[in-house]
Kinemage of the C-alpha trace (Angstrom):
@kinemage 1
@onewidth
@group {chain A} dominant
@subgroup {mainchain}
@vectorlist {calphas} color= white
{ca unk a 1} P -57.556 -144.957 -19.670
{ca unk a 2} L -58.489 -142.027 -21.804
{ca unk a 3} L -56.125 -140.434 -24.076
{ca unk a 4} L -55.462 -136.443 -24.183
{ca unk a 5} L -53.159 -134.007 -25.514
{ca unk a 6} L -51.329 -132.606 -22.528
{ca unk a 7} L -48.967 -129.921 -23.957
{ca unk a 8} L -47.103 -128.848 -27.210
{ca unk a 9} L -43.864 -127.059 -27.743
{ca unk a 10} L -44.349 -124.049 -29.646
{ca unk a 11} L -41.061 -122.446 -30.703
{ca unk a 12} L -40.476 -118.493 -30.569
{ca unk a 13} L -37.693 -116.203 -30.836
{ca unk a 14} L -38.555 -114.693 -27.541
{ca unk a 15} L -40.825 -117.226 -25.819
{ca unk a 16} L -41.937 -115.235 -22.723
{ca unk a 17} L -43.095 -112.114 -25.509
{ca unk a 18} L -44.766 -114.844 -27.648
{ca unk a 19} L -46.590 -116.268 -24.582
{ca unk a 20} L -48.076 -112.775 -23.265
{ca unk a 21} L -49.037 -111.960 -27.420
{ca unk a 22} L -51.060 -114.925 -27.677
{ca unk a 23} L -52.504 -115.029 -23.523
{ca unk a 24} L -53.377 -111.059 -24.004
{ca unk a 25} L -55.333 -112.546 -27.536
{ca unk a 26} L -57.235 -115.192 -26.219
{ca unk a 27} L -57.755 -113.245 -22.281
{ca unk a 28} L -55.631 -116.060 -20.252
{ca unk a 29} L -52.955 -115.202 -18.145
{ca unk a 30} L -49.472 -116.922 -18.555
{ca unk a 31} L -47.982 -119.354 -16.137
{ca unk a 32} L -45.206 -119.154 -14.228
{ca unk a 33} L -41.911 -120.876 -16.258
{ca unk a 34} L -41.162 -124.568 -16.128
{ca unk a 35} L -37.945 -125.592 -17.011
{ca unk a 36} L -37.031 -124.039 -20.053
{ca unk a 37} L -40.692 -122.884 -21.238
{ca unk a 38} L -42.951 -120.595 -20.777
{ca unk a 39} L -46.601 -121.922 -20.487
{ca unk a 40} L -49.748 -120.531 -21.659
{ca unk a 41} L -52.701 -123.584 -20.264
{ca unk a 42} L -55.996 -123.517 -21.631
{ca unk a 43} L -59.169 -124.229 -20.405
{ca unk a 44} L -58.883 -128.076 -21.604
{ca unk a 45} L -55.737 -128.070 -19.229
{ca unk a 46} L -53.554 -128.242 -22.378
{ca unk a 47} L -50.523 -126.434 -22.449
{ca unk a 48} L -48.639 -124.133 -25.052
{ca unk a 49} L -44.700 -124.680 -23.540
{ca unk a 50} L -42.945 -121.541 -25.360
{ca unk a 51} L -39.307 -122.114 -25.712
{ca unk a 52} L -36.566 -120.003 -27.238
{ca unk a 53} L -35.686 -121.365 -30.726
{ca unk a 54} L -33.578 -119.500 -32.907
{ca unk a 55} L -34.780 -122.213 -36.003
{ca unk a 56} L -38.711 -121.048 -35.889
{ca unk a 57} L -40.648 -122.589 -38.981
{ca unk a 58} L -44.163 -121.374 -39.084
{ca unk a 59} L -46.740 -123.766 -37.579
{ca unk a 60} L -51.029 -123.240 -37.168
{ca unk a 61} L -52.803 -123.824 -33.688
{ca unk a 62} L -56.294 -123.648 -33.625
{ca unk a 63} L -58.263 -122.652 -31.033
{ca unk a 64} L -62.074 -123.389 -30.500
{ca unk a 65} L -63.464 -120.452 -28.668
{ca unk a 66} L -67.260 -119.841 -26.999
{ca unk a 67} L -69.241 -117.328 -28.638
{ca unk a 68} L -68.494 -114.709 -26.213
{ca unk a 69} L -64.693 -115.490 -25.639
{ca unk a 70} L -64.480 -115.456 -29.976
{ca unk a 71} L -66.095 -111.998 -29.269
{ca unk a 72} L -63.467 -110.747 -27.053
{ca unk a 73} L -60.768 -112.677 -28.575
{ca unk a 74} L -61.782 -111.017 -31.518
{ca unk a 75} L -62.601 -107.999 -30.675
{ca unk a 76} L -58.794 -107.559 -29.147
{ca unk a 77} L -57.320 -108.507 -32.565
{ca unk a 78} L -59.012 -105.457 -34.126
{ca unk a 79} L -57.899 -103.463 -31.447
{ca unk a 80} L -54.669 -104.048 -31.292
{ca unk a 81} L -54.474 -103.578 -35.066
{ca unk a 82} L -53.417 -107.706 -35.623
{ca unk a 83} L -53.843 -108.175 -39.506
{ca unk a 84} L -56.884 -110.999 -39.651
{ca unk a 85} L -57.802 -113.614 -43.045
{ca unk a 86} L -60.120 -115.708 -43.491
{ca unk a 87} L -58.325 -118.224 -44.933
{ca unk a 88} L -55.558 -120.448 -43.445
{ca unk a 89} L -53.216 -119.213 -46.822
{ca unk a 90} L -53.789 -115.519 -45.090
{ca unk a 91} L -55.077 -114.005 -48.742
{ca unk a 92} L -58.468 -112.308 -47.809
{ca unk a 93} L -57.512 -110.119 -45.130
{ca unk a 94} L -60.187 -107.761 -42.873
{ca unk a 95} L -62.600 -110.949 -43.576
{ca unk a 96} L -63.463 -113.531 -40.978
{ca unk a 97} L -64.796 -117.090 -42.265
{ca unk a 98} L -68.595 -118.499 -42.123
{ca unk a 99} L -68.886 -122.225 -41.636
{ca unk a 100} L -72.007 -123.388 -43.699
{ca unk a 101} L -72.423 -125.356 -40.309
{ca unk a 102} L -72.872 -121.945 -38.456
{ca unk a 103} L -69.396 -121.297 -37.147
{ca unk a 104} L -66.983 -118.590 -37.940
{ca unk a 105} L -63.089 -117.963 -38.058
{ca unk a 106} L -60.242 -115.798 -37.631
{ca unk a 107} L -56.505 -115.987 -38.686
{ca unk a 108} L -53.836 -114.169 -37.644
{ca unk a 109} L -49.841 -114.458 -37.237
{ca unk a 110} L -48.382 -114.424 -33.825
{ca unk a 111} L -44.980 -112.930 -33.404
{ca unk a 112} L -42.952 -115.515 -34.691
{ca unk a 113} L -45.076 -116.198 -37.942
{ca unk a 114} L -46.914 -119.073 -36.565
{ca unk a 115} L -50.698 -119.044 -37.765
{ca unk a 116} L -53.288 -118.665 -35.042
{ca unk a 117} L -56.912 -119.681 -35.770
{ca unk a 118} L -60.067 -119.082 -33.231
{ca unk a 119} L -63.199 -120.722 -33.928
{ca unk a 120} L -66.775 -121.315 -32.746
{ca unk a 121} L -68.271 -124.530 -32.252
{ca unk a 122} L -70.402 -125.648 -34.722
{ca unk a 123} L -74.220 -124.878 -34.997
């Protein structure tokens, strides 16, 4: 049996508006509710369950993105005027980071003050 991450709770003040800010990011559309939670699945088939917290402590979720989806991904982050670091302590903002392995980085906070990363693949 192989082991995989199926699906994480990620805590917002308004889960369904957290959901769309992050599915409108990374160009995904987001499920229909289960439960509770409002889903955001990814192309791994892992899911992002948003659910309405009113205790939301700031987490990071990383996302490894194709060179053309870290494009568009990207690309929508300027556009929509999302402050972007490239650093995970979100000090040197309007940079993005270069891997010496040939990748490159974004952060940005969602809504709730999580920390949201998209990456390339190394090399």
């Amino acid at each position: 049996m192989s082991i995989e991450l199926n699906h994480t709770i990620v805590p917002a003040h308004d889960p369904r508006a957290s959901a769309q800010f992050l599915a409108d990011i990374l160009g995904l559309p987001v499920d229909p509710p289960a439960a509770s939670f409002t889903p955001v699945t990814l192309s791994n088939r892992v899911t992002l369950d948003y659910a309405r917290s009113g205790n939301v402590r700031s987490n990071h979720y990383a996302f490894m993105l194709g060179e053309e989806e870290f494009e568009a991904a990207f690309a929508r982050i300027r556009d929509g005027g999302i402050t972007y670091y490239a650093d995970p302590g979100c000090r040197q903002a309007g940079e993005i980071y270069h891997g010496k392995a040939g990748n490159r980085g974004a952060y940005f906070h969602d809504p709730n003050g999580h920390v949201m990363e998209i990456l390339t693949p190394v090399g």
